[in-house]
PARO-553557 format. One line per 3 residues: for each residue x, y, z of C-alpha. Coordinates in steps of 0.1 Angstrom, whole numbers, plus 5000, padded with zeros to 4 digits. Each point is the difference from the previous one (the first is absolute). Layout:
% PARO-553557
X,Y,Z  ...
***
This chain:
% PARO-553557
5548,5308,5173  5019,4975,5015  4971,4987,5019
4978,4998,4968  5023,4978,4982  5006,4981,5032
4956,4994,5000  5003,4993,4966  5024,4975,5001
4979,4984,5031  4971,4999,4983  5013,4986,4971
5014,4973,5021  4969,4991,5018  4981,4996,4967
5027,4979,4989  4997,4979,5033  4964,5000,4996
4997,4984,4969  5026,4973,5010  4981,4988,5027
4971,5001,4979  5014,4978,4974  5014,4976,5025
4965,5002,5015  4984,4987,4974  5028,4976,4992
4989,4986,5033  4964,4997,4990  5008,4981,4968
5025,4978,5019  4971,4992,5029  4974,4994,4967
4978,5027,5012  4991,5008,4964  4968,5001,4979
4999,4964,4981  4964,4991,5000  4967,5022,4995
4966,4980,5005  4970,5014,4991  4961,4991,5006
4973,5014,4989  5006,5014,4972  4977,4990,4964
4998,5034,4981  5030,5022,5012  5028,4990,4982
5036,4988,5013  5020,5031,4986  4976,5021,5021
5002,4980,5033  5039,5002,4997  5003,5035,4988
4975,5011,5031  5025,4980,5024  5027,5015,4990
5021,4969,5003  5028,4984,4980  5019,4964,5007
5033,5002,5015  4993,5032,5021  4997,5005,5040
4970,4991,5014  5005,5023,5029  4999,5022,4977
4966,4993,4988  4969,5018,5020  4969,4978,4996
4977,5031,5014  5014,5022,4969  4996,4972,4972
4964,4992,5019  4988,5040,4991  5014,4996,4967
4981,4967,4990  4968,5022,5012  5005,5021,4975
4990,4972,4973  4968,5002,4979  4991,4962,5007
5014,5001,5039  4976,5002,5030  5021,4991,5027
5035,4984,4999  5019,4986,5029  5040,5002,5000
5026,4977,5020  5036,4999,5004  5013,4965,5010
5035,4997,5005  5022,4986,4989  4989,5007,4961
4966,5004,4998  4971,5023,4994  4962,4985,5002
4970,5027,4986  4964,4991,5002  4981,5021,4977
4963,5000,4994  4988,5010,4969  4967,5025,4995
4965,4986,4988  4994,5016,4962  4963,5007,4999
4988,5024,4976  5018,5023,4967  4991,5038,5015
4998,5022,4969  5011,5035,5009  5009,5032,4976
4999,4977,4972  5024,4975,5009  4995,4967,5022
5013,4991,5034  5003,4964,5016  4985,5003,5039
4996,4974,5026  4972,4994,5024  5009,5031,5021
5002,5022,4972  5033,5008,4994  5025,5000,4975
5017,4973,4986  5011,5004,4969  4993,5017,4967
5021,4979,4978  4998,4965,4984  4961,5005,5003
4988,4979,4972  4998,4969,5020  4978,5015,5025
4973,5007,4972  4979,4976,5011  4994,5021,5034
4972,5029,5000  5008,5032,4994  4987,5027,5022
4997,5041,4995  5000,5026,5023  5019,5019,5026
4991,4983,5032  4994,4963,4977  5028,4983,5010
4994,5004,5041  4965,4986,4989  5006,4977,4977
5005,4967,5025  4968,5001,5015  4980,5001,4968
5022,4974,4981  4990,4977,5029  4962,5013,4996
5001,4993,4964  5023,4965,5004  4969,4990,5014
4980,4988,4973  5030,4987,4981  4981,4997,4966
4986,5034,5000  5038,5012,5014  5015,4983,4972
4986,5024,4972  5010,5032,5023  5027,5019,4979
5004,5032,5022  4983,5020,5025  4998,5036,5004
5000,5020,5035  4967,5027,4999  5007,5032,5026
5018,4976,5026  4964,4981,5007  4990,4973,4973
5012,4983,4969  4992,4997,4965  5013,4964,4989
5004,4991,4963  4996,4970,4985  5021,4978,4971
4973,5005,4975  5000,5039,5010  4966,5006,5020
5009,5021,5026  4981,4992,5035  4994,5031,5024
5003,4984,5033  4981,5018,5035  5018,5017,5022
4978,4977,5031  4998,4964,4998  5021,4994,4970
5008,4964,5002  4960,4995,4997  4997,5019,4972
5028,4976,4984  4981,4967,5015  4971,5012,4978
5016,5009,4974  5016,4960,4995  4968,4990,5005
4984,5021,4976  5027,4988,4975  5000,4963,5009
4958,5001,4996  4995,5023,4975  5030,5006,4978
5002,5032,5005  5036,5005,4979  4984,4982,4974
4976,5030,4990  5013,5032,4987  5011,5021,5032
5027,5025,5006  4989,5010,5035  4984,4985,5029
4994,5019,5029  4995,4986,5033  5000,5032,5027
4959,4992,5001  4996,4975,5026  4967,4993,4987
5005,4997,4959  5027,4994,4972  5000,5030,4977
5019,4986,4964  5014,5022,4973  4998,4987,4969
5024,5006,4969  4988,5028,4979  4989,4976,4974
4973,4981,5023  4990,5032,5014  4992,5009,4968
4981,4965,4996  4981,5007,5027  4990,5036,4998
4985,4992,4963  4985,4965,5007  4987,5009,5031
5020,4967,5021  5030,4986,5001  5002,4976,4968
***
């Protein structure tokens, strides 16, 4: 019993040691100025400040030995906005971080709610979305991985681009893209982007958005097949033309 009273007493004694030294420690390290004054950041246009600081981890006035620029760099990673972020510590007082911010191309609309995605398809946020209206919207389970190389297709012809509202992903092969003034226009599965040259050219020669279409459909390589609206099919079908 002795003995354990004896350990206990030691132990007790070497916390209380321990925790001296480590308060003169840092005593030292504030003495020597080896504390977090200044935090400089580049790169950064859409991830906020709070963020940035909350991901470091970081407050004024403590150790920067204490700081671990590998941990903070991980956390920063984990941002919506951040592709790739670099993390110094520069002693005295200083910590640099280089961020570089993902591209926002496209709204992806998934079980009813809408998801901001960059170029390489992921995720970057699904908040604050109403300033990214102007993007296109696309639909579908394997859209967003897809989505880059047709926005570029489409982006184009930057006339005909400009009406595109949102395009939908058909079985993981071809798109259907739909238009501001809501014709929808069933895009091939081969040799899409020549569908789409004809199609501007049909529009810029012929007007074709000025007649009363809901569909065009361009899988044919060899003709246009329009669908009218209801009303000028019915035109049609009883005058025997299109009037």
């Amino acid at each position: 019993a002795w003995r354990l009273r004896e350990s206990g007493v030691l132990e007790r004694t070497l916390k209380m040691a321990g925790a001296a030294l480590s308060d003169w420690s840092q005593r030292q390290i504030v003495a020597a100025g080896l504390t977090v004054q200044h935090v400089f950041v580049t790169g950064r246009g859409e991830t906020g400040k709070a963020e940035v600081l909350a991901a470091l981890g970081v407050e004024s006035g403590q150790s920067i030995l204490d700081f671990d620029p590998a941990q903070a760099r991980q956390r920063l990673l984990q941002l919506g906005w951040v592709k790739t972020a670099r993390v110094e510590r520069r002693l005295p007082d200083t910590i640099i971080v280089r961020l570089r911010e993902r591209q926002a191309l496209a709204l992806w609309q998934h079980k009813g709610r809408h998801v901001l995605i960059d170029r390489g398809g992921g995720t970057i946020t699904r908040h604050d979305l109403a300033r990214f209206a102007h993007l296109p919207v696309v639909v579908g389970r394997d859209a967003p991985l897809a989505a880059a190389k047709l926005i570029d297709m489409l982006s184009r012809k930057p006339a005909l681009f400009a009406q595109v509202r949102a395009a939908v992903r058909i079985g993981a092969r071809r798109w259907d893209v739909r238009l501001k003034n809501g014709i929808k226009v069933h895009l091939p599965e081969i040799d899409a982007f020549a569908a789409w040259v004809r199609l501007a050219e049909l529009v810029a020669e012929h007007r074709i958005f000025d007649r009363d279409v809901v569909a065009i459909d361009l899988r044919l390589p060899d003709r246009l097949v329009l669908r009218l609206t209801p009303e000028a099919a019915a035109r049609k079908n009883k005058n025997g033309k299109e009037t």
